[in-house]
C-alpha positions in Angstrom: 0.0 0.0 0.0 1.6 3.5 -0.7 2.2 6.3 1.4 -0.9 8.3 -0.5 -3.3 5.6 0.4 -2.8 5.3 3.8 -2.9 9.3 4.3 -6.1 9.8 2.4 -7.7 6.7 4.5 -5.8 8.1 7.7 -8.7 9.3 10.1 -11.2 9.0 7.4 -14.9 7.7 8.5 -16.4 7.1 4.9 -15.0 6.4 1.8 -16.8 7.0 -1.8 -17.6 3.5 -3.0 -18.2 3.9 -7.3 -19.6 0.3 -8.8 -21.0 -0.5 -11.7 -24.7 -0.8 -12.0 -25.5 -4.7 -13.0 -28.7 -3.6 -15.2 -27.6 -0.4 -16.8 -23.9 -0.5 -16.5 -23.4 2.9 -15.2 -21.2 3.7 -12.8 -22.9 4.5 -9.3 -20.9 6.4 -6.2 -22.2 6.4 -2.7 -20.0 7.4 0.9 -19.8 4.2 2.9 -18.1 3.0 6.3 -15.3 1.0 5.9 -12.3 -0.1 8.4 -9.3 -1.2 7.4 -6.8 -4.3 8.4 -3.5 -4.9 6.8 -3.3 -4.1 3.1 -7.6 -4.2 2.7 -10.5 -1.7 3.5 -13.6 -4.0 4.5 -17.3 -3.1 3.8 -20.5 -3.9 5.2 -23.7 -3.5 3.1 -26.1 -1.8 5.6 -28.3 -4.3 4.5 -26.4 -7.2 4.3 -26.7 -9.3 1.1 -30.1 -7.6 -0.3 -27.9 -4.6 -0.5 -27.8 -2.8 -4.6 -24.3 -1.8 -4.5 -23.3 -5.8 -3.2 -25.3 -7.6 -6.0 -23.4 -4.9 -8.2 -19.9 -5.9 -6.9 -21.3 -9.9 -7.5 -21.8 -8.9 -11.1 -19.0 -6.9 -11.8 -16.0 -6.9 -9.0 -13.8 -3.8 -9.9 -14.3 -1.4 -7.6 -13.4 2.5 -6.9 -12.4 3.6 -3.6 -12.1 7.7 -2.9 -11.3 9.3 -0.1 -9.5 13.0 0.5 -8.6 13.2 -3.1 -7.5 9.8 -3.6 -9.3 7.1 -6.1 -7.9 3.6 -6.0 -9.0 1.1 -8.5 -9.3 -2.7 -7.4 -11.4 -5.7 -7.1 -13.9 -6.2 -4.4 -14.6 -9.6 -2.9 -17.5 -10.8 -1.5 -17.1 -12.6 2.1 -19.7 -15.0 2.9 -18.2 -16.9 5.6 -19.8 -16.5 8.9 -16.9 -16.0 11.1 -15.1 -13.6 8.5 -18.0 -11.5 8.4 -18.2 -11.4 12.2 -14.8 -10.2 12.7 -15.4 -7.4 10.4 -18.8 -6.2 11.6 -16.7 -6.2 15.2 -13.6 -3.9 13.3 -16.6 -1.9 12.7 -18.1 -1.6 16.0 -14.7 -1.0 17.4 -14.2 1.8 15.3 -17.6 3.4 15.0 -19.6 2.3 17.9 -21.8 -0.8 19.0 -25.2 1.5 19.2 -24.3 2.9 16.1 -23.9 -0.4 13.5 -26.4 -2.0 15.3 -28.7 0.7 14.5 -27.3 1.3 11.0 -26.5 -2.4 9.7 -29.8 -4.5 10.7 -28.7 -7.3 8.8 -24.7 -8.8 8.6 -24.6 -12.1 6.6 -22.1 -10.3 4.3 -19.1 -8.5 3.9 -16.7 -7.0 1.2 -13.0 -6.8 1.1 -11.3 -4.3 -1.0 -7.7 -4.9 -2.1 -5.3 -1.8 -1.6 -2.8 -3.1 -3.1 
C-alpha cells in the first residue's frame, strides 16, 4: 500500500464507493463505512446481502475507492463466511460504535474486502 493511500484513508470515516450498475452498466458512487486491516479496507452492506451496491460488486468486482482526493481502482470480494463477516462487523463496531452499527446495519450475513494493493 503506498504512502498516498494510507494518508487519504488516515482518520477518514467514509469512503466514496463507485460500482458499476449490474442492469444499466453505469457507474454508481455512494459514501460508505469501511475499516481497514493490513493491506484491505472491508465493507458492510447496511443491508447485508439484499444490499444494490453488493449484488453490483457480485456482477461486476472492480471497484473505486475515494477518499480525501485519492481514487484507487481494485477488485472487491465478496465474504460470505460467517466467522469472516463477524470479525469485520466487530472492526466496525470498534471503530464506530456498537449502538451505532447495530442501529445502522440490521442485517450482517455479508461483507466485502477491498484490495489496496
Amino acid at each position: 500500500m503506498t504512502k498516498a493511500v494510507r494518508e487519504a484513508l488516515e482518520g477518514a470515516s467514509e469512503v466514496e464507493l463507485t460500482v458499476t450498475g449490474r442492469k444499466t452498466g453505469r457507474q454508481i458512487s455512494r459514501p460508505v463505512w469501511f475499516v481497514q486491516e493490513e493491506e484491505s479496507v472491508f465493507l458492510v452492506p447496511i443491508t447485508g446481502s439484499d444490499s444494490q451496491w453488493y449484488k453490483n460488486v457480485r456482477q461486476t468486482p472492480m471497484v473505486q475507492v475515494a477518499s480525501n482526493g485519492m481514487e484507487l481502482h481494485s477488485s472487491a470480494t465478496p465474504i460470505t463466511d460467517a466467522d469472516r463477516v463477524n470479525h469485520v462487523v466487530q472492526m466496525f463496531r470498534d471503530k464506530y460504535g456498537s449502538d451505532q452499527v447495530d442501529s445502522h446495519y440490521p442485517k450482517h450475513d455479508v461483507a466485502v474486502q477491498v484490495s489496496l494493493m
